[in-house]
C-alpha positions in Angstrom: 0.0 0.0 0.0 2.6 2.5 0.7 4.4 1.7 -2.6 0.9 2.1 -4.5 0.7 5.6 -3.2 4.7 6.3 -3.7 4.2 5.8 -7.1 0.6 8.3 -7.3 2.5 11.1 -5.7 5.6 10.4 -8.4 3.0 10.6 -11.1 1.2 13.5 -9.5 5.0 15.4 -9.5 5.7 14.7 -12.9 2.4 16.1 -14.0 2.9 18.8 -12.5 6.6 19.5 -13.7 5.1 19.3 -17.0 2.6 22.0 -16.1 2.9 25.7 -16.1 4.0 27.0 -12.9 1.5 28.5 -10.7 1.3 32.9 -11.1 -1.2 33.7 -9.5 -3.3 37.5 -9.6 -2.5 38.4 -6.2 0.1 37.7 -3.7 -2.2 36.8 -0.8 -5.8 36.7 -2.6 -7.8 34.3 -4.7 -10.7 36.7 -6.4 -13.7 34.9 -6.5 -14.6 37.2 -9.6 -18.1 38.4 -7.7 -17.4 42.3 -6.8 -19.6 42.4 -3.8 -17.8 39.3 -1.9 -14.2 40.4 -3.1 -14.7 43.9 -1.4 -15.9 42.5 1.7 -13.0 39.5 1.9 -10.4 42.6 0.9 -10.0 41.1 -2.0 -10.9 37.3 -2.4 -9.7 34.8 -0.8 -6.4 34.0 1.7 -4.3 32.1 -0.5 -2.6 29.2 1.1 -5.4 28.6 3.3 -8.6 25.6 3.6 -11.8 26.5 2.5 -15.0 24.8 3.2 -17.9 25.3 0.5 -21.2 23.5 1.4 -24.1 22.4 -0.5 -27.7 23.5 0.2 -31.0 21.8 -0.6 -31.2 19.2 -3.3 -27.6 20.5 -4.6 -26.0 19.2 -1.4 -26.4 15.4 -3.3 -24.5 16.4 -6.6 -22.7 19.6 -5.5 -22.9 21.1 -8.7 -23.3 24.6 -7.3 -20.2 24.4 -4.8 -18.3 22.4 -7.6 -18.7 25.5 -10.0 -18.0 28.2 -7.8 -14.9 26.6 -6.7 -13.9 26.2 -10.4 -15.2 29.6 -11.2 -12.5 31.1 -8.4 -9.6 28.8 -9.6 -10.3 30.4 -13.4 -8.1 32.9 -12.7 -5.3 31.2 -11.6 -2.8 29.2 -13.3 -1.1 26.1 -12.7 -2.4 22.4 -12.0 -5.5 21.7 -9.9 -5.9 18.5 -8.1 -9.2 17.4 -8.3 -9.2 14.1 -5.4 -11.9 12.2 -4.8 -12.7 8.7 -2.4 -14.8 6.8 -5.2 -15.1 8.7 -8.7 -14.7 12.3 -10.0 -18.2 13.4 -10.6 -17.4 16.0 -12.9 -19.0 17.7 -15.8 -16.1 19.0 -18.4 -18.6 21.0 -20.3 -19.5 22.9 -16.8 -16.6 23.0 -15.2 -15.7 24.6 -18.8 -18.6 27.2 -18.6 -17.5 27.9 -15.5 -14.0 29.6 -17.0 -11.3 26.8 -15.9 -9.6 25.3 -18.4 -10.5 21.7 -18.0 -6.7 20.7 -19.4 -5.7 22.0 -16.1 -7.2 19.1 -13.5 -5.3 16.5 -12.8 -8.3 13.9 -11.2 -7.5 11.0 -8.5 -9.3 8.8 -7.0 -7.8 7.8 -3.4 -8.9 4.1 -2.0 -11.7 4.1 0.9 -10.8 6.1 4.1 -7.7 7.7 2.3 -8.9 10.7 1.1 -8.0 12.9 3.7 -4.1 12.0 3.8 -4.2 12.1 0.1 -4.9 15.8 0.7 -2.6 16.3 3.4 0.1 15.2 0.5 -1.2 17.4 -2.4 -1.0 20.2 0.3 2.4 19.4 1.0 3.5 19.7 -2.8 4.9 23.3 -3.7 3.8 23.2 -7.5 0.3 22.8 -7.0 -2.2 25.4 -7.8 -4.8 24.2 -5.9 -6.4 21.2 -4.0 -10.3 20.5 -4.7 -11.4 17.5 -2.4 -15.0 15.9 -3.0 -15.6 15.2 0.7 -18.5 12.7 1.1 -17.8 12.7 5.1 -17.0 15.9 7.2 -13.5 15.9 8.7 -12.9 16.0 12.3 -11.4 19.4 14.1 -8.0 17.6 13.9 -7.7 16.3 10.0 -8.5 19.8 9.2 -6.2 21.2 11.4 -3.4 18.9 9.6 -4.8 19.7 6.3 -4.5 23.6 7.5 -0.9 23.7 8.2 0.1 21.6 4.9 -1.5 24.6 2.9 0.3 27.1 4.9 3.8 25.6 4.4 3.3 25.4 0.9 1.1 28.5 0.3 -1.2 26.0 -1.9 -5.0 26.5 -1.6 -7.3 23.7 -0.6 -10.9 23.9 -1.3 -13.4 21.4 0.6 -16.3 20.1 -1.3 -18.8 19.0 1.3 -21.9 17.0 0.4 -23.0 14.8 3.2 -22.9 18.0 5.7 -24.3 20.1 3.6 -28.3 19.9 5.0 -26.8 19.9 8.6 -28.0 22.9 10.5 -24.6 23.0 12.7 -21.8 22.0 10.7 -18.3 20.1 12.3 -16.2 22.5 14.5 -13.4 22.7 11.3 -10.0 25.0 11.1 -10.8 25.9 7.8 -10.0 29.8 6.9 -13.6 30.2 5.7 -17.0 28.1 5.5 -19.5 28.5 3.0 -23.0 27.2 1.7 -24.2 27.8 -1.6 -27.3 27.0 -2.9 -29.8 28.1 -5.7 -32.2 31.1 -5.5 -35.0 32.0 -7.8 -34.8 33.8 -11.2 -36.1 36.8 -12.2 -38.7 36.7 -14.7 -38.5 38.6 -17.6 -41.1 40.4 -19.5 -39.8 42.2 -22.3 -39.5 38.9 -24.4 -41.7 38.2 -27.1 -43.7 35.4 -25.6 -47.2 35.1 -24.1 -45.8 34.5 -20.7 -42.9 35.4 -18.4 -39.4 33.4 -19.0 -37.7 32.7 -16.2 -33.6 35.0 -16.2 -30.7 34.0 -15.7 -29.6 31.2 -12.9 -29.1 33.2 -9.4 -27.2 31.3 -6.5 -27.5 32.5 -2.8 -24.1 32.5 -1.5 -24.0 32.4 2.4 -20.3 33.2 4.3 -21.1 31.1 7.6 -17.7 31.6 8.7 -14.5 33.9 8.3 -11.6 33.9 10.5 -10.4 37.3 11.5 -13.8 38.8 9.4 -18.0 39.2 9.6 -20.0 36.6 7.3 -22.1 37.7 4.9 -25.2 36.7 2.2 -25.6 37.6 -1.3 -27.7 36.6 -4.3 -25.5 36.5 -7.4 -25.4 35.2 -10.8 -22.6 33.3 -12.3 -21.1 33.9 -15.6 -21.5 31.2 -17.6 -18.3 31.2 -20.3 -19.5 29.7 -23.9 -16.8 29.0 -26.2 -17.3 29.5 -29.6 -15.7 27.5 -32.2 -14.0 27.8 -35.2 -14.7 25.4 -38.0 -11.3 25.6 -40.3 -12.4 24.7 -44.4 -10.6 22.3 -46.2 -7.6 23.4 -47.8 -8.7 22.4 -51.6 -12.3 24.8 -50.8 -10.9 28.0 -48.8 -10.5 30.8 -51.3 -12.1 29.0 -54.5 -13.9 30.7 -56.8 -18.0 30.7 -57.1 -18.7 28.0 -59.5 -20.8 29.7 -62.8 -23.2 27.2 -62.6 -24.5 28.6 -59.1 -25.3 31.7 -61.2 -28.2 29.5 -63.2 -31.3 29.8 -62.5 -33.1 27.1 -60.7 -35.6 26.3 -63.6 -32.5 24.9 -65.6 -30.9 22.9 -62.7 -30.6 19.7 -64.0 -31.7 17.3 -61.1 -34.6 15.4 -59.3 -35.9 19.5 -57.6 -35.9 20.9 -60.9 -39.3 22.9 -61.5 
């Protein structure tokens, strides 16, 4: 067992050699690209520090909200993310996509049952990481997070806690996390000035609660994510870029020859 995850964190550190360094905005501060909760966390988040984001209502089984926010953060970073997991990495490419990180980025492991947490603790400890994202099923005790807590700070990498299972509890686990948070969805807008016989429901809105910050107040806020769409650029084949109009499209469509013709 302890060769089996020798050999993962040899992998893990030749991914990441391979990788672009980590450079990231700010020295200290991870902007979470939302005005109203980077002015009132001075900025965004602590880097090099454990956060908790929690799941609300029906999202606290998938954790698709938490999941994108998280990914929505780490969009404006470079470097390698560690996406770890206990059983599978429920993921969505095409979201995680949307929500501005570059999906090329994550590097995804699965950890065996009951070694999730020191498979963080390890990630932590590695210097070339970007970021930690753990798909936490079961809420760490005040200790593991206190161990996962002083990895990030010796190696200034930023762990981010995605908890499902604790998500509906009214009184989260006592944690040493820097910050705690619970996202969940709110209700649209409707809008009216659509041409249709009825309102259409807006844009997606999330409510964003802070429900703990170390050396600050908490907060609540309703916001609405940017959603990043792609486009794509569909090359034409060498022997048809730049060729002429034939002069037959010029003729009209009474002396097509052909099974349409009039």
């Amino acid at each position: 067992m302890h060769q089996n995850k020798t050999d993962t964190l040899d992998l893990l550190r030749e991914k990441i050699r391979r990788m672009e360094a980590p450079q990231h905005t700010s020295a200290d501060r991870l902007p979470t690209g939302f005005t109203a909760i980077d002015t009132h966390l001075d900025g965004g988040l602590a880097q090099g520090c454990v956060h908790e984001v929690f799941s609300a209502g029906r999202d606290s089984v998938f954790s698709s909200r938490s999941a994108a926010f998280v990914a929505h953060v780490l969009a404006r970073t470079t470097g390698p993310v560690i996406w770890a997991s206990e059983d599978y990495p429920d993921l969505s490419a095409p979201g995680i996509r949307q929500s501005g990180l570059n999906p090329g980025r994550l590097l995804c492991v699965t950890s065996r049952k009951g070694g999730l947490e020191a498979l963080c603790e390890d990630v932590l400890n590695e210097r070339g990481v970007c970021a930690l994202v753990a798909d936490i099923r079961t809420p760490l005790t005040l200790t593991q997070s206190r161990r996962l807590v002083l990895a990030a700070s010796r190696s200034h990498v930023s762990g981010f806690l995605l908890c499902r299972t604790a998500g509906a509890q009214n009184d989260p686990p006592a944690s040493a996390s820097m910050t705690r948070w619970r996202i969940g969805g709110s209700p649209s807008t409707l809008r009216t000035d659509l041409p249709s016989l009825s309102p259409v429901a807006g844009a997606e809105r999330w409510a964003v609660e802070l429900l703990r910050h170390r050396g600050g107040p908490g907060g609540t806020w309703i916001i609405t994510p940017t959603r990043h769409d792609p486009t794509y650029s569909l090359p034409v084949a060498a022997p048809l870029a730049d060729r002429a109009t034939p002069e037959t499209a010029a003729i009209p469509f009474t002396q097509r020859t052909g099974a349409l013709r009039a």
